[in-house]
C-alpha positions as CSV (number, residue, x, y, z in Angstrom):
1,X,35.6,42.9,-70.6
2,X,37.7,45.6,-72.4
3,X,38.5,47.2,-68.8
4,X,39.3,44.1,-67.4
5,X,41.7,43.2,-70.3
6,X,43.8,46.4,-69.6
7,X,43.8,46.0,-66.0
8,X,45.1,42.6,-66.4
9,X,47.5,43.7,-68.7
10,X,48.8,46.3,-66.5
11,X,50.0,44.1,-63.7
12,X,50.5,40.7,-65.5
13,X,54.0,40.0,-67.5
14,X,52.4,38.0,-69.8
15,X,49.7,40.6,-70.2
16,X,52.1,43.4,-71.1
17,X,53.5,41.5,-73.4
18,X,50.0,40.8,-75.2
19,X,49.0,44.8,-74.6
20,X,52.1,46.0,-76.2
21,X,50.6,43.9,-79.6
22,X,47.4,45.4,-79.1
23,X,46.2,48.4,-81.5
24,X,43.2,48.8,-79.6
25,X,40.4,47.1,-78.0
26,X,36.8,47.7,-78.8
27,X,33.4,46.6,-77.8
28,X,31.0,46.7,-80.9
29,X,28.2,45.4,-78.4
30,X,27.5,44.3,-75.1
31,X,28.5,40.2,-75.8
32,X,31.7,41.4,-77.9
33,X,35.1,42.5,-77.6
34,X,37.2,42.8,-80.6
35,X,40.8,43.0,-80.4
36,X,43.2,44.7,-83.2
37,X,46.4,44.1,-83.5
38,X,49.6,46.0,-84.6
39,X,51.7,42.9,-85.9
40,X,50.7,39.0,-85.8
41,X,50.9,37.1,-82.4
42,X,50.7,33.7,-81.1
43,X,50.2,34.4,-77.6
44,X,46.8,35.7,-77.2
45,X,45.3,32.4,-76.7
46,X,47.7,31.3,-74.1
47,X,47.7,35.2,-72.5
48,X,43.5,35.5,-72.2
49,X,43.1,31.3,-70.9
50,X,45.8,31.3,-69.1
51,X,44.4,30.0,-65.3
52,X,47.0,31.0,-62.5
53,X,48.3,34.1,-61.7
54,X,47.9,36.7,-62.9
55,X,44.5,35.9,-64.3
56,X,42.2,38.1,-66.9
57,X,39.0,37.8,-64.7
58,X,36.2,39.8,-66.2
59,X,34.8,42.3,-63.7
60,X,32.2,45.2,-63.6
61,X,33.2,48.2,-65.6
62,X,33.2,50.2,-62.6
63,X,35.3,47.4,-60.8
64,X,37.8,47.1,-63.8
65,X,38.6,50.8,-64.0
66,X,39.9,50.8,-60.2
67,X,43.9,51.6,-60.9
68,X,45.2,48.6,-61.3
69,X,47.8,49.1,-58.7
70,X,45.7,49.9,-56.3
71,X,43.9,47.1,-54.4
72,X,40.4,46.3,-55.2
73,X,37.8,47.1,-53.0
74,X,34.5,46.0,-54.3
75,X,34.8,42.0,-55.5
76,X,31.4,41.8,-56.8
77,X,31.4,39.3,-60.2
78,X,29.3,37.5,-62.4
79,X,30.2,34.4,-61.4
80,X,28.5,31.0,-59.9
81,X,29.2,32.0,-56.5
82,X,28.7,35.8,-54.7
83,X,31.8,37.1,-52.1
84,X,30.7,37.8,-48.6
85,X,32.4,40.9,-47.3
86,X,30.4,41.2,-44.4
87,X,31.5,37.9,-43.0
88,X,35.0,38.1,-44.8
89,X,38.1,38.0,-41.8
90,X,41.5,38.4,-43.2
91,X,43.3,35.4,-42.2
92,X,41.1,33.6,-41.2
93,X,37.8,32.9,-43.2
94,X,36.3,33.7,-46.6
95,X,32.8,33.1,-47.4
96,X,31.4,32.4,-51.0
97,X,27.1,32.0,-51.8
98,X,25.7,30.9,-54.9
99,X,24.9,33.8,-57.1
100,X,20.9,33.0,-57.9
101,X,21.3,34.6,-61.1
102,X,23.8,33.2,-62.5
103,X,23.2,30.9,-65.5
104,X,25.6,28.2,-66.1
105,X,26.7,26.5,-69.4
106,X,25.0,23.2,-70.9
107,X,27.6,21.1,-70.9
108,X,30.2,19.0,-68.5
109,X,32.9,21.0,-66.4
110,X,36.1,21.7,-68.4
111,X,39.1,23.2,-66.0
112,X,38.1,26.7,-65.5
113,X,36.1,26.5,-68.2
114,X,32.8,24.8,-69.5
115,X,29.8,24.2,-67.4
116,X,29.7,25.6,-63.8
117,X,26.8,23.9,-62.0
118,X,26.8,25.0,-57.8
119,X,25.4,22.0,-55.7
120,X,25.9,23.6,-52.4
121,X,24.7,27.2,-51.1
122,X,27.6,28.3,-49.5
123,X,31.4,27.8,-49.0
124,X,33.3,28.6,-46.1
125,X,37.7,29.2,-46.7
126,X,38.8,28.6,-43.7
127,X,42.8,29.3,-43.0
128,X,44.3,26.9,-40.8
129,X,48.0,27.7,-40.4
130,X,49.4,24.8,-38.4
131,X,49.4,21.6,-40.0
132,X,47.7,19.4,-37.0
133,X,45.3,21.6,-36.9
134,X,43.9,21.1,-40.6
135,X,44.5,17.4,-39.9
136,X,42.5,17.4,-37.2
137,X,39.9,19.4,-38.5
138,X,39.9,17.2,-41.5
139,X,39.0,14.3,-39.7
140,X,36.6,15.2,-37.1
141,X,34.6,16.3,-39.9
142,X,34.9,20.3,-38.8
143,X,36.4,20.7,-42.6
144,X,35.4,18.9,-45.8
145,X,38.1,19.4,-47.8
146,X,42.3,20.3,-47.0
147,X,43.9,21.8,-50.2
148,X,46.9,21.0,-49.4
149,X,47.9,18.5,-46.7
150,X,51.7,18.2,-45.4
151,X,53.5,16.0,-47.0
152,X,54.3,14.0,-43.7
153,X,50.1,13.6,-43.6
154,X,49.9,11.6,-46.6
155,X,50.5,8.2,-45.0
156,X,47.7,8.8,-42.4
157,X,45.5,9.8,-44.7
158,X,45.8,6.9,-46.9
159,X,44.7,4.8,-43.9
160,X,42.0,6.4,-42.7
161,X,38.1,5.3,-44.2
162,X,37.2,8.7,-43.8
163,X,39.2,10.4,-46.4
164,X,40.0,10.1,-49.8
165,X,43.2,11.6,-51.6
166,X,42.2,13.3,-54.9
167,X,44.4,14.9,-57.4
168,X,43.1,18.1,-59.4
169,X,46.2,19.5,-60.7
170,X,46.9,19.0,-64.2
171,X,50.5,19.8,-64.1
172,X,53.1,19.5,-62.0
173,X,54.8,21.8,-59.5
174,X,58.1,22.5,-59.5
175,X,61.0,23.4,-57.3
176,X,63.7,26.2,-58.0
177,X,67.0,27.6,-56.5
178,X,67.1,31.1,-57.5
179,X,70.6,33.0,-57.6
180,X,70.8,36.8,-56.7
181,X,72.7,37.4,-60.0
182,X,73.4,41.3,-58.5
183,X,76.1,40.5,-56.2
184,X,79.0,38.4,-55.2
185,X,79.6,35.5,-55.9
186,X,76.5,34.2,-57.8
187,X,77.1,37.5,-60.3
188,X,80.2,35.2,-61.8
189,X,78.3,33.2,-64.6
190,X,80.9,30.5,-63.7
191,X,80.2,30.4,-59.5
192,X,76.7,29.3,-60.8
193,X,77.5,27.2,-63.4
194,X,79.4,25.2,-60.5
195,X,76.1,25.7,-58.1
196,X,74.2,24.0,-61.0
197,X,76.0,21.0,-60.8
198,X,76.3,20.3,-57.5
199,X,72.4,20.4,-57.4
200,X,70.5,16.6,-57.4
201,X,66.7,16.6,-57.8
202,X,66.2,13.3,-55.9
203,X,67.8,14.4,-53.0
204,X,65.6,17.4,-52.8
205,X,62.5,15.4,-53.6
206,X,63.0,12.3,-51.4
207,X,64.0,15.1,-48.7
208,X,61.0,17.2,-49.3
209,X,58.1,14.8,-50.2
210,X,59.5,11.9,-49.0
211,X,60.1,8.5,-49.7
212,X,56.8,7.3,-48.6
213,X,54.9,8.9,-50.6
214,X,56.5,7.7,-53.8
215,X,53.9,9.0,-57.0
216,X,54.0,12.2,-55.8
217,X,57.3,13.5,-56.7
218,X,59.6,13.4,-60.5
219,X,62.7,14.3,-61.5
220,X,61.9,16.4,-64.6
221,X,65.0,17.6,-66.9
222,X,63.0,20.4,-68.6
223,X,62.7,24.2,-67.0
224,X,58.9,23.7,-68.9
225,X,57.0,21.2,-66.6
226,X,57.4,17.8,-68.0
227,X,54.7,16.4,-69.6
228,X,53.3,20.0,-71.1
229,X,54.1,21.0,-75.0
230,X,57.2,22.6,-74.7
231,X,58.8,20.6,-72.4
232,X,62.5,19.5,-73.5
233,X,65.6,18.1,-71.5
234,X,68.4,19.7,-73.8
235,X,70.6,22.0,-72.5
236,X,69.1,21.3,-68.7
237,X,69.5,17.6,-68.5
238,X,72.4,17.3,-66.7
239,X,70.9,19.4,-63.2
240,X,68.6,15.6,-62.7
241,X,71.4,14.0,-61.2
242,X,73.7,16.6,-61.2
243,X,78.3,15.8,-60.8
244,X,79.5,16.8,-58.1
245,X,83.5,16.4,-59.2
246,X,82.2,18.8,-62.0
247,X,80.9,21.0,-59.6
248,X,83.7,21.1,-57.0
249,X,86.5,21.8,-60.0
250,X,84.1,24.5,-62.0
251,X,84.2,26.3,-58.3
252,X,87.8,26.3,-58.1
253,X,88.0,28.0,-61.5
254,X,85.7,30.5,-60.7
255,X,87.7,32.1,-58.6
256,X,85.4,31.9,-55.6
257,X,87.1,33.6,-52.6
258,X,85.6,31.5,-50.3
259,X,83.0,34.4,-48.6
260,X,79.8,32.4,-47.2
261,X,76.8,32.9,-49.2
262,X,73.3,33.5,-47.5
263,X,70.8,31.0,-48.0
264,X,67.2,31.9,-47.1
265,X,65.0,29.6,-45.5
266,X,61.2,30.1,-44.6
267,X,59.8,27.9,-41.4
268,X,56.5,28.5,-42.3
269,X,55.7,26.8,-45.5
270,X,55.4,23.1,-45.0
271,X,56.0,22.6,-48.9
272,X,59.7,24.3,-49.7
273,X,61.1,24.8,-45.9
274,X,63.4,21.1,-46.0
275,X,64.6,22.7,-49.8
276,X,67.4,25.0,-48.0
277,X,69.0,22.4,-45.9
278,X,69.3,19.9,-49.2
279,X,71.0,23.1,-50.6
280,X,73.0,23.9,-48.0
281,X,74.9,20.8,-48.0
282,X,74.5,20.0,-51.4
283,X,76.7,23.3,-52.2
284,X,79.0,23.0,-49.0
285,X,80.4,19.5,-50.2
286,X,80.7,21.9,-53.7
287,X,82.9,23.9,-51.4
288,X,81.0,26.8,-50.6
289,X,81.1,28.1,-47.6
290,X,76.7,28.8,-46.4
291,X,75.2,30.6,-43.8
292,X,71.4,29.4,-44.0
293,X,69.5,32.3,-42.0
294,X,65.4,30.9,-41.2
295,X,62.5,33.1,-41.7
296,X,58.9,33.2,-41.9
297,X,58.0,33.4,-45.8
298,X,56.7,37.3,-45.0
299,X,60.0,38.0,-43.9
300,X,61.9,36.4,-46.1
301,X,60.1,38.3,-49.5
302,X,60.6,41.2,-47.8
303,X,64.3,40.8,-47.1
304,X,64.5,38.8,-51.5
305,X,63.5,42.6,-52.5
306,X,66.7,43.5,-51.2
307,X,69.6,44.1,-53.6
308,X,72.5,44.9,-51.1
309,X,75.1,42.3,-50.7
310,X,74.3,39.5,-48.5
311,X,76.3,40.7,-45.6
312,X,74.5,43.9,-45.5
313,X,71.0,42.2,-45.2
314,X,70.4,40.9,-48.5
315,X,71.3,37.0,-50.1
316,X,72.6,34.8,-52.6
317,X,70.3,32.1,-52.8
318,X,66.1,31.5,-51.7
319,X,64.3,28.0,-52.6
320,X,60.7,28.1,-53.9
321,X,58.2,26.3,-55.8
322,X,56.0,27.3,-58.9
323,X,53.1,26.4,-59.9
324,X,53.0,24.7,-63.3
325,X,50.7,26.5,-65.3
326,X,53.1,29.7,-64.4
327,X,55.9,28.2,-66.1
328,X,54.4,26.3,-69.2
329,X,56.4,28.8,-71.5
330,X,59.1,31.3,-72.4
331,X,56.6,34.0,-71.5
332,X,54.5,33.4,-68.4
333,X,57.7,32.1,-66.5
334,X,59.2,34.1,-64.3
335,X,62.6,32.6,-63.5
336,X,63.3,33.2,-67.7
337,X,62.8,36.7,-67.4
338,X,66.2,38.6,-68.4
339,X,65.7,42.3,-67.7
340,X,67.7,43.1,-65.0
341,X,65.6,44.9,-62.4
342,X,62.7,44.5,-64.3
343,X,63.0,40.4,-63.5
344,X,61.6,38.6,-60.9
345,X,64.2,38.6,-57.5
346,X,67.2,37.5,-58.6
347,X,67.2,40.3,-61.6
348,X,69.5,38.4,-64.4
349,X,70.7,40.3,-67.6
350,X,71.0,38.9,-70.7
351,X,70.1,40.7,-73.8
352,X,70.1,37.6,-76.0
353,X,68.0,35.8,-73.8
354,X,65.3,38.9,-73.7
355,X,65.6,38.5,-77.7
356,X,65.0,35.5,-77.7
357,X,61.6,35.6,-75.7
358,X,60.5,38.2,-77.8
359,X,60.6,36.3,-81.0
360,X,58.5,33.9,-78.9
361,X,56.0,36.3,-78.8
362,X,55.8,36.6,-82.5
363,X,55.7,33.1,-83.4
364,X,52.9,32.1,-84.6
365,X,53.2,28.3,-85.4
366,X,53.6,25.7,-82.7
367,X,56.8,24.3,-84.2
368,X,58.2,27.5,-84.1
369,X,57.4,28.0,-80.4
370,X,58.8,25.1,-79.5
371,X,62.0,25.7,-81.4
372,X,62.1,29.2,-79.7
373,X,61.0,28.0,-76.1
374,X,64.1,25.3,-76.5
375,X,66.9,28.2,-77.8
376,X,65.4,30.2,-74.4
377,X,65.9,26.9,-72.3
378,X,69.2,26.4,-73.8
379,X,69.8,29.6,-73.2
380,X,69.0,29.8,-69.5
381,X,71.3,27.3,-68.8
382,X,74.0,28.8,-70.0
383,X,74.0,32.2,-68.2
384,X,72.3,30.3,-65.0
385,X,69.0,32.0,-64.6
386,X,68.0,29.6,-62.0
387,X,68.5,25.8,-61.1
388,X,65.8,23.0,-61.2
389,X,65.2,20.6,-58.7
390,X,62.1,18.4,-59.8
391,X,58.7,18.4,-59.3
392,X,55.7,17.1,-57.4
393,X,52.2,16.7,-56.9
394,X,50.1,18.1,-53.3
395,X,46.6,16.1,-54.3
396,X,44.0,17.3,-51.5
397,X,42.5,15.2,-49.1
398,X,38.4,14.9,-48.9
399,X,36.1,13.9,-46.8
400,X,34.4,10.9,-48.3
401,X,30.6,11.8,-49.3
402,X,32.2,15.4,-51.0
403,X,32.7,14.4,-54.7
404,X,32.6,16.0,-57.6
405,X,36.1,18.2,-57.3
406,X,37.1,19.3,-61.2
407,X,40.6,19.4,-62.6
408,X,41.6,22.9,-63.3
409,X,45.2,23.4,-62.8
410,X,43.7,25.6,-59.5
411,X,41.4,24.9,-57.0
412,X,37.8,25.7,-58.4
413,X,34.5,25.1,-55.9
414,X,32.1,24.7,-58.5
415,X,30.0,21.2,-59.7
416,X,31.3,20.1,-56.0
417,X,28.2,17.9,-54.0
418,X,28.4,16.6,-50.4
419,X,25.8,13.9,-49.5
């Protein structure tokens, strides 16, 4: 577990954060680790349970010692199921057994944690890129369960008596405009003050989701997902509805020379790819002038790592989605990371903010983290980190006869059954 802890920590934000409170770690014996600290800290509960990306899996020793930047090779665990590597083909299929030896806990399924009983011997991954073909794999029974249908595919699925839509998230994604804050014009804090305004989460939302499948998507005026402790509208609010007579005349005092701005759009990825054109007209009745260049999503992170200008093969603007649990605080999310080139794509710089999410990581009360996390959401805003644009739910769809899938905040495959 102590090798596992610093490999985590040497490729997780979050993780470094928590390592650079850390004394030292020790094992006193083989079912403890003991962790010493060089000042008080709030975050190692939220650091060690935190269950999306990147998460502190305990591994073999031998496993856990593999440089952490290096990719691992062996994925043996001590989990409720055992990876195939013989049968494993990048791309295309992943097989998982259950592990004979492994002992679950006496007691009900809890997220990613609690009891994890394994009804079935084996489970098959299958990748299915195009969306008809998961649809059609769905219902001709070749597939049991489709993580994540296309939004389109929700009204068919509702219909047919072999299916069955079931939620397992427990929070909410969300959707973000990220600014490249490096270069022209989106490095004038005032350019993306204007950007900010212009934006409306409802037209992204009815554009991307779509209005038939109403429930499944929320305007949200917090940059922490609504619904989750920190959550707050101040200082964000105004980016629900957005003004677009605000935005026009903040753009004409920016100084904005009128250059296009690139706006990267993947093809590929049936969840963000209608974001880009909501954007692109969105900021072109601002008065921007857009070039909105498609991509598949490989492409367009490998062109996002760029920091040229955007007409020498870099951008202004890309359009994702996070997933919740990423962004439940000052800390574990991204888009509020301030250290220059040490940030996620998009590489802001703003000493107060970076201040400001450090004294997050020394409180030690929750009314002082959610003071904090609100001065860093306040604080955002103001210098433009990124834009919000709502947020939504992609429940799976199920064969009927599977039951048993648990909420975790991620896709888990144990205490599933299929009659």
């Amino acid at each position: 577990m102590v090798a596992s802890i610093r490999r985590w920590g040497a490729r997780d934000a979050f993780g470094q954060k928590l390592m650079s409170f850390v004394d030292r770690l020790e094992a006193p014996d083989a079912k403890t680790f003991r962790m010493v600290l060089k000042e008080p800290t709030g975050i190692v509960l939220d650091a060690l349970g935190k269950p999306s990306s990147n998460v502190p899996f305990i591994m073999p020793k031998r496993v856990a010692e593999t440089d952490p930047f290096k990719v691992i090779e062996d994925y043996t665990g001590s989990g409720p199921y055992i990876f195939k590597r013989d049968e494993y083909q990048p791309g295309v299929k992943a097989v998982y057994v259950k592990n004979p030896k492994y002992v679950p806990r006496n007691e009900p399924p809890s997220g990613t944690a609690g009891g994890k009983r394994v009804f079935v011997d084996r489970v098959e991954w299958v990748s299915l890129k195009d969306p008809q073909t998961q649809l059609n794999a769905l219902l001709t029974g070749e597939i049991d369960i489709l993580e994540q249908p296309a939004f389109e595919q929700y009204p068919v699925l509702r219909k047919d008596n072999r299916v069955q839509i079931v939620d397992t998230g427990t929070v909410n994604f969300q959707y973000v405009l990220r600014f490249n804050h490096l270069v022209p014009p989106f490095n004038n804090p005032k350019v993306r003050e204007a950007a900010m305004w212009a934006m409306n989460q409802n037209a992204f939302l009815r554009a991307q989701v779509g209005p038939e499948n109403e429930g499944m998507f929320f305007t949200c005026p917090s940059m922490y997902p609504c619904g989750t402790p920190l959550a707050t509208p101040k200082g964000s609010e105004f980016m629900v509805n957005g003004n677009m007579a605000r935005a026009q005349q903040l753009l004409k005092e920016s100084g904005y020379d009128g250059k296009p701005i690139v706006i990267l759009r993947p093809t590929d990825l049936q969840s963000i790819h209608k974001l880009p054109l909501v954007a692109t007209q969105l900021l072109r009745q601002a008065g921007f002038r857009v070039d909105l260049i498609t991509m598949d999503w490989g492409s367009l992170v490998a062109r996002r790592a760029k920091k040229e200008p955007a007409d020498q093969g870099g951008w202004n603007i890309f359009l994702t989605a996070w997933v919740g649990a990423d962004i439940m605080n000052p800390l574990t999310s991204a888009p509020l990371a301030a250290a220059g080139e040490k940030s996620w794509a998009g590489w802001p710089t703003d000493a107060e903010l970076e201040k400001l999410r450090d004294q997050y990581a020394r409180a030690t009360t929750e009314a002082d983290k959610k003071r904090i996390a609100e001065a860093v959401q306040l604080r955002a805003t103001q210098i433009g980190t990124h834009a919000i644009l709502g947020e939504y739910k992609n429940p799976a769809a199920v064969r009927k006869g599977v039951s048993g899938l648990v909420k975790a905040g991620a896709n888990v495959y144990w205490n599933i059954q299929k009659n």
